[in-house]
N, C-alpha and C positions, 0 to 999 in steps of 0.2 A: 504493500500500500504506500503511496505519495503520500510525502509529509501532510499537502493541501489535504488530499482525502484523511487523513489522519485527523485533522486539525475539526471538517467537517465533521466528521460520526462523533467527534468529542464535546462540540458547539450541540448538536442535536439529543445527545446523552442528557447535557447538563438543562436542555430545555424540559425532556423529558422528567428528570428526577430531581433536576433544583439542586444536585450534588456537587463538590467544586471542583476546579480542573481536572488539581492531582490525582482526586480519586477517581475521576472518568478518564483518565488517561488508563490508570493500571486497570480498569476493568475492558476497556479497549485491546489494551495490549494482551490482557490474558485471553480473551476470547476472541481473537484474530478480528474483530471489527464487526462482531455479530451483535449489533444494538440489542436484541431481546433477552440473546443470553449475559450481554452487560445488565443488562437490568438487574434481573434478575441476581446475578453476582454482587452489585450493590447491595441489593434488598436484603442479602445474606447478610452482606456485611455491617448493612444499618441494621438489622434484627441481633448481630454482636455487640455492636457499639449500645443497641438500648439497654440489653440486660445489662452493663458496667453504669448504664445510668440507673435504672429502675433503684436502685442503693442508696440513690439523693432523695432528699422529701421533697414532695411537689406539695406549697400548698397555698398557691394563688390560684389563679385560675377565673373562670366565669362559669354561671349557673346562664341557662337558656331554657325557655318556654316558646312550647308550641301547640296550636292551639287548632281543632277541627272539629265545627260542629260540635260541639260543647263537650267533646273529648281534647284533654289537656293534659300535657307530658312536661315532666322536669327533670333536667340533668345538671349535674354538675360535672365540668373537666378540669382536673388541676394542670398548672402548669410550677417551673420551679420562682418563677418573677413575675413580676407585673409587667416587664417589658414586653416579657412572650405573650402576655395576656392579652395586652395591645395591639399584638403582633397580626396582619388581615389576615394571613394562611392560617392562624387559630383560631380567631375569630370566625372567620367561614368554614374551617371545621369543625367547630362547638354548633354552629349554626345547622348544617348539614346533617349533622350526628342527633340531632334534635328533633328532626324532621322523620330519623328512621325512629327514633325511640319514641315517638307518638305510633308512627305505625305498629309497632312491635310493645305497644301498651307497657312501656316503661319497664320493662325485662330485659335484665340485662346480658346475660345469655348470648338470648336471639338477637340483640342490637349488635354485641362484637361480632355475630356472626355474617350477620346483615350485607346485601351489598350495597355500595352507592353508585354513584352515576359512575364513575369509572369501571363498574365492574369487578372492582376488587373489595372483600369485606370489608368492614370498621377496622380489625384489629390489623387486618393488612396496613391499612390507611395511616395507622396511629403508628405505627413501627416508621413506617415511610416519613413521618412527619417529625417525628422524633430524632430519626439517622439527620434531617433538613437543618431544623431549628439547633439541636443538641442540645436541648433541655428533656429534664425527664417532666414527661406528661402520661396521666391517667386519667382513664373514666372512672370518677369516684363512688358515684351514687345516681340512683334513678328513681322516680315515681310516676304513677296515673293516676287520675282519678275520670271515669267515664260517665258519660252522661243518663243513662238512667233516666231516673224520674228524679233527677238533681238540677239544681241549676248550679253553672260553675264560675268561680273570677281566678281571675290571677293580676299579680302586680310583681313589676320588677324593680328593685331600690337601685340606685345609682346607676341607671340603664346605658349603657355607651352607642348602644343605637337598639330600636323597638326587639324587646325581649331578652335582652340580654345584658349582664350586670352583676354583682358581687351578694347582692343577694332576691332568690325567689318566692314565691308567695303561689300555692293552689288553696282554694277553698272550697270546698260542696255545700249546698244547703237546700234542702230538704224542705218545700212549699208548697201552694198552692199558686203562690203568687206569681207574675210571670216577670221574666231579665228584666225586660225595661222597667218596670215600675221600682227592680230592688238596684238597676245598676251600681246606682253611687254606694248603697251602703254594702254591696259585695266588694266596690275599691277599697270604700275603709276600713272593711274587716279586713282586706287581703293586708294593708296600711299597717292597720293597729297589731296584726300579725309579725308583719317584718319588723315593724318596732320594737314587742315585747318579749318574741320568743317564747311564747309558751311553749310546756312539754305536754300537753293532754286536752282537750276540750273540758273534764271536771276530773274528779277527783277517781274517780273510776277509772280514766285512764291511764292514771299516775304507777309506774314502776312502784311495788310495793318493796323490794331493793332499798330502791329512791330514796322510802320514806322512813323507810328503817333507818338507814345510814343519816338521814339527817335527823331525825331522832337522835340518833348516838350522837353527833354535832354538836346538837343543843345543848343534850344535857351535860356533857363532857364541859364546853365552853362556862354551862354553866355553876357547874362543881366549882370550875376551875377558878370564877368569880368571886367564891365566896358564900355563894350565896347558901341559905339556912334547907336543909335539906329538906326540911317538911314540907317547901314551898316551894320543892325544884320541879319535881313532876306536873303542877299546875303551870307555872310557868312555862314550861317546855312544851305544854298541850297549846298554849295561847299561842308559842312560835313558829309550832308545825303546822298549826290552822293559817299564820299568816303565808307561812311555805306556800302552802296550798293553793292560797286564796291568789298568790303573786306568780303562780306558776301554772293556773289551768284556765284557759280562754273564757270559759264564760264568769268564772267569777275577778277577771281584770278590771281596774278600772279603766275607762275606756277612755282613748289618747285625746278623742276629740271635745270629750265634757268628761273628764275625769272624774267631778263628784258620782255621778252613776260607774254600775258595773255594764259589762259586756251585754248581761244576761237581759238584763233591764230594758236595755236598748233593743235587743232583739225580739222582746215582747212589746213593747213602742211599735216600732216598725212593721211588726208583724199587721198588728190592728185586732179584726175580728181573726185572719186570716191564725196560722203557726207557722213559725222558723225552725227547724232545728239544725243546728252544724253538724254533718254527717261526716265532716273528713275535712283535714288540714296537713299542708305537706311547705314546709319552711327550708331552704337551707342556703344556707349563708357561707361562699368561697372559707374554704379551710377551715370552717368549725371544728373542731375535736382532734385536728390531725394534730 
């Protein structure tokens, strides 16, 4: 092969895979100038280069919402900076990847398995993008919530363009009433959702774990205070009810008229009609990692 032809299949590699000279040259050279079997030779060699990343924590990233016919999917993709997060080629495959996990009702399985427009699965994709960027990046998390006899919202906080953003917001509820008449108060639940972070709609759905361990909390902190032991258990019941009260969506107070709770509001609104919250799905780039 002429240098010139040389130079070409290594300009058309790099359009292809977005990978840098160097490495399109040695995968040229290795496989005499057969573009598919270079691919493919990178893609090996990006799929080695990721697992030495996979060791890094990813735990930036962008949460994405998509939305059809009042079936509603949410993911979240770490990446390791906010720079990558920024980054268009992540952003449009957080976007992409969003679009298959609404198909595939927020199971994540069948999403890595999933193909895209290119024909190659997700997890293929995410390898390839990973060998590109060279940050480590994961599909962290996923959920649905499908339309039924629900009506659904969603909100996204600190959005960088429509659905996508640092943290997500799914809501169901349970009516008779129809969207447009609850629009607005399904945004501020979705709102007062990404605000407070609740763990549970009430006290039922609270990790009994949870409430053990912050029992032990209380009463330890409160030993540890001082205080007269005959009056420690009463006390500690008063702390773990406000636990409670400050950690399960309906009994919150509500961001937008605080002196009422959540619950309150949702029988206001309701009217003659009933509301009930069927299902909440929150998550916020790198909670817990």
């Amino acid at each position: 092969m002429s240098t010139e032809n040389i130079l070409d299949k290594i300009k058309k590699l790099r359009e292809i895979t977005g990978v840098g000279f160097k490495d399109c040259k040695s995968a040229i050279d290795e496989t005499n100038g057969d573009i598919e079997k270079s691919v493919e030779f990178l893609r090996k060699k990006g799929i080695a280069k990721a697992n030495k990343k996979m060791q890094r924590v990813a735990a930036d990233g962008l949460v994405c919402i998509s939305e059809n016919k009042n079936n509603f999917s949410i993911i979240e993709i770490n990446s390791e900076t906010d720079f990558v997060a920024k980054n268009n080629e992540f952003i449009k495959f957080v976007e992409d990847v969003s679009k298959v996990s609404l198909l595939n009702l927020g199971k994540m399985d069948d999403i890595l398995n999933s193909k895209m427009e290119n024909k190659k699965n997700v997890k293929e994709n995410l390898i390839a993008l990973i060998s590109k960027i060279g940050e480590k990046i994961t599909l962290r998390r996923s959920d649905f919530i499908k339309s039924d006899n629900f009506l659904n919202f969603s909100y996204v906080h600190s959005a960088i363009k429509e659905n996508v953003g640092k943290i997500g917001v799914l809501v169901s509820l349970k009516t008779k009433k129809s969207k447009n008449e609850l629009f607005e108060f399904g945004k501020h639940l979705s709102m007062h959702i990404a605000a407070t972070s609740p763990l549970a709609i009430d006290k039922n759905g609270l990790n009994e774990d949870i409430l053990k361990k912050e029992k032990e909390i209380i009463t330890e902190e409160l030993k540890n205070s001082g205080k007269d032991s005959k009056i420690i258990d009463k006390i500690a019941i008063g702390k773990l009810n406000k636990f409670i009260n400050d950690n399960t969506l309906l009994n919150q107070e509500w961001i937008m008229e605080p002196k009422k709770k959540v619950k309150e509001v949702l029988k206001e609104t309701a009217g003659k009609e009933s509301i009930e919250i069927n299902k909440f799905v929150r998550f916020k780039v790198g909670e817990g990692i």
